[in-house]
N, C-alpha and C positions, 0 to 999 in steps of 0.2 A: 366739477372740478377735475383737471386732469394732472395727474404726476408723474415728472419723470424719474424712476427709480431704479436706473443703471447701474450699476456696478462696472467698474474698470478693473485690471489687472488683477480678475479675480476667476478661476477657471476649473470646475464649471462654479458659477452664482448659485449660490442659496436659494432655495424653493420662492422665499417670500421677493427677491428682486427678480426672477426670469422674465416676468412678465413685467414688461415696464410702463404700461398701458392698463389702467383700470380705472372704475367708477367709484373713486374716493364716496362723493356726497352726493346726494341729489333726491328729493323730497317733494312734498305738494302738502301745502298746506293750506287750512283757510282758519282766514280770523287770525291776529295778533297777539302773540303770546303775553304781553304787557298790557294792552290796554282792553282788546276783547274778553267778553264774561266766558264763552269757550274758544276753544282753540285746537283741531285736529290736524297731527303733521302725520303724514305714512311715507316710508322710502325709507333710504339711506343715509345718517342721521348721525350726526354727531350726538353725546347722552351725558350732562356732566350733572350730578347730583351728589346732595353733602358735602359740596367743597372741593369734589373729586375722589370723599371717602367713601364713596359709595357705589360709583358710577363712574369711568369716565377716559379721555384719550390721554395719556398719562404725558403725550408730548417728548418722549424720550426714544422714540422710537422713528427711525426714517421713514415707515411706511405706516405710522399711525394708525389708531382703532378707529371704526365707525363700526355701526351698528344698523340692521335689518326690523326697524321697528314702527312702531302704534305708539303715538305719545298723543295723550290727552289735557287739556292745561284747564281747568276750572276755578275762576273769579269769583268768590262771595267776601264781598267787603274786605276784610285785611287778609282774608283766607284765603290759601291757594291750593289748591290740589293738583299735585302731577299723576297722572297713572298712565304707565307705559308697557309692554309686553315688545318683548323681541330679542333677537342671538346678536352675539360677535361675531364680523365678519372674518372666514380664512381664508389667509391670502393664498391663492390657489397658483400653481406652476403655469400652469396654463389654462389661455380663457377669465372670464369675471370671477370675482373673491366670490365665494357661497355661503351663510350661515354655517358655521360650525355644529357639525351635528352635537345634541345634549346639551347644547348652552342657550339653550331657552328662557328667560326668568322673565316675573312680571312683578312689577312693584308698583304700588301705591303709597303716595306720600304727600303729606300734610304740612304746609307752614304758614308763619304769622310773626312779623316783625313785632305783635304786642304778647307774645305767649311768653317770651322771657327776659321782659322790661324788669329792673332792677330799681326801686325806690332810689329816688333821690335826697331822700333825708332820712334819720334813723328814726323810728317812732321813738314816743318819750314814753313813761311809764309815770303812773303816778298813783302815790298810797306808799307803805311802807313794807318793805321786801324782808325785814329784819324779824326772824324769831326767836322768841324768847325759851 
């Protein structure tokens, strides 16, 4: 994906627009993250996890976050496991964005549309609760 991240009537541009030309996204993957039992993606990667509270391109920014990473997706029944390692990329003045030195993290993370199913009826109780 290529961006054009220009600045006009602004002199000199901010570190992060000089270069207006860079390698937003670009990955290889194999196996499909939804239907395949695994799933390995390596490159340059978008990463949005918890809804975004956890992980992720916050959309607020003209030159957006991607990520230098290992994402692994694993399928057992309702279960899903993400486990991914890799940095934020910095937008560099000149030349391609580089991982940000120090911002390395790796998370592993677990979920299940049935781990926090909420009863649909209240149990009843029965005997008598009252003492004398």
């Amino acid at each position: 994906m290529k961006t054009d991240l220009r600045v006009t009537n602004v002199s000199p541009a901010p570190p992060s627009q000089r270069n207006p030309a860079d390698l937003r996204l670009g990955w290889v993957q194999i196996g499909n993250s939804e239907t395949s039992p695994v799933t390995v993606r390596v490159g340059r990667q978008p990463l949005s996890f918890g809804e975004g509270r956890l992980v992720s391109d916050p959309n607020w920014s003209n030159v957006g976050r991607s990520f230098d990473a290992v994402r692994m997706t694993v399928h057992y029944g309702p279960v899903r496991l993400d486990a991914f390692t890799g940095a934020s990329d910095k937008i560099a003045g000149a030349g391609l964005a580089l991982p940000t030195p120090g911002s390395t993290f790796t998370v592993c993370m677990a979920r299940s549309p049935t781990w926090f199913r909420i009863p649909q009826s209240n149990p009843t109780c029965s005997g008598d609760s009252s003492t004398n």
